[in-house]
C-alpha positions in Angstrom: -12.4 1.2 1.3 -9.0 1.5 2.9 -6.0 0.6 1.2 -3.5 -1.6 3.7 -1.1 -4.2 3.3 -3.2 -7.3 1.8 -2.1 -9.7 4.2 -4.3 -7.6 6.6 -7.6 -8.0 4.1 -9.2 -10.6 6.0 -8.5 -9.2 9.4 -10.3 -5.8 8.1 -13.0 -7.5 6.6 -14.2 -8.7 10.1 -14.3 -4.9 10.9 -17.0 -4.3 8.2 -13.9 -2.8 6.1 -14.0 -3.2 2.3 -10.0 -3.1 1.7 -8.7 -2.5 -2.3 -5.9 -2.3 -3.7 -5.5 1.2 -4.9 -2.8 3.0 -3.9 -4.2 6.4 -2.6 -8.2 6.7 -1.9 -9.8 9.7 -0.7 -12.7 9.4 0.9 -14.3 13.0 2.1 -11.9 14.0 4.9 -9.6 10.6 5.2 -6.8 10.3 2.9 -4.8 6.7 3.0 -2.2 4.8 1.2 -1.0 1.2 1.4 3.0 0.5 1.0 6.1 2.0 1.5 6.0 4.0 -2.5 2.0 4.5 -2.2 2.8 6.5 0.8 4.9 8.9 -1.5 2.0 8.2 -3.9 -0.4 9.9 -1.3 2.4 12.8 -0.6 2.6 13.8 -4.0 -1.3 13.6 -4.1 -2.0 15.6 -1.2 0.5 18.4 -2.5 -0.9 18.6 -5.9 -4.4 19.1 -3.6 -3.2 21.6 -1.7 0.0 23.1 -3.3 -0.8 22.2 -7.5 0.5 20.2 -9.4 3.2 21.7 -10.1 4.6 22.0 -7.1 3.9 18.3 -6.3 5.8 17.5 -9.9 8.9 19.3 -8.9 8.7 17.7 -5.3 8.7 14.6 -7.3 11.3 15.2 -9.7 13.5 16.8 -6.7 13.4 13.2 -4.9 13.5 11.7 -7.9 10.9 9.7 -7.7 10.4 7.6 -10.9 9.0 3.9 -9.9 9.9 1.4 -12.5 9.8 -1.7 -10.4 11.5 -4.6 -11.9 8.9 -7.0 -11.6 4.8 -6.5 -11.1 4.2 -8.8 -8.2 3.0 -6.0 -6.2 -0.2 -6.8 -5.5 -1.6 -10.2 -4.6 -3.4 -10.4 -7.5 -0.6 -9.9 -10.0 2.0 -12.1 -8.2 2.3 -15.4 -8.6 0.2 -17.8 -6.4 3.5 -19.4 -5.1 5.1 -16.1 -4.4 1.9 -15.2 -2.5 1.7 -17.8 -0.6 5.6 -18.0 0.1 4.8 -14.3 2.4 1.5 -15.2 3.8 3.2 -18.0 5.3 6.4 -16.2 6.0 3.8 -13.4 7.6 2.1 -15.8 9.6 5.2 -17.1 11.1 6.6 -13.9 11.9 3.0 -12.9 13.4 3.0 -16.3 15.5 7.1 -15.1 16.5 5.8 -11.9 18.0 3.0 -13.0 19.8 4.6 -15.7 21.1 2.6 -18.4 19.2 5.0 -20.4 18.2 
């Protein structure tokens, strides 16, 4: 059950992947994050495994880490259905762009 970026769900899924949208999952010895904060998310995780958590706490308070988003439309399923669709579509055009699709 990898995390990734949900526009790549479906593309996974035809992989036999069961994507989520947790932001750090640890599965015996694979660790993985999806988005730019979950990535500090899994840091912070992985130090507090291997360091403590107070060490990962002060790492966090040294970068000053301290995620209050201004809005919850981080995830596909709290966003609004027109703001999902608005960057699937925007995604899909890019994708077309760079493959030379269009």
């Amino acid at each position: 059950m990898p995390p990734t970026h949900w526009y790549a769900y479906d593309e996974l899924a035809t992989f036999g992947a069961k994507p989520t949208e947790e932001r750090v999952v640890h599965r015996g010895k694979i660790w993985t994050a999806a988005g730019v904060s979950a990535g500090i998310d899994l840091a912070l995780t992985l130090v507090a495994e291997t360091h403590g958590a107070p060490i990962a706490q002060a790492i966090q308070l040294g970068i000053e880490y301290d995620p209050q988003p201004p809005f919850d439309a981080g995830a596909p399923s709290k966003a609004p259905a027109d703001i999902v669709e608005l960057v699937r579509s925007r995604s899909a055009a890019m994708e077309a762009e760079v493959l030379g699709l269009d």
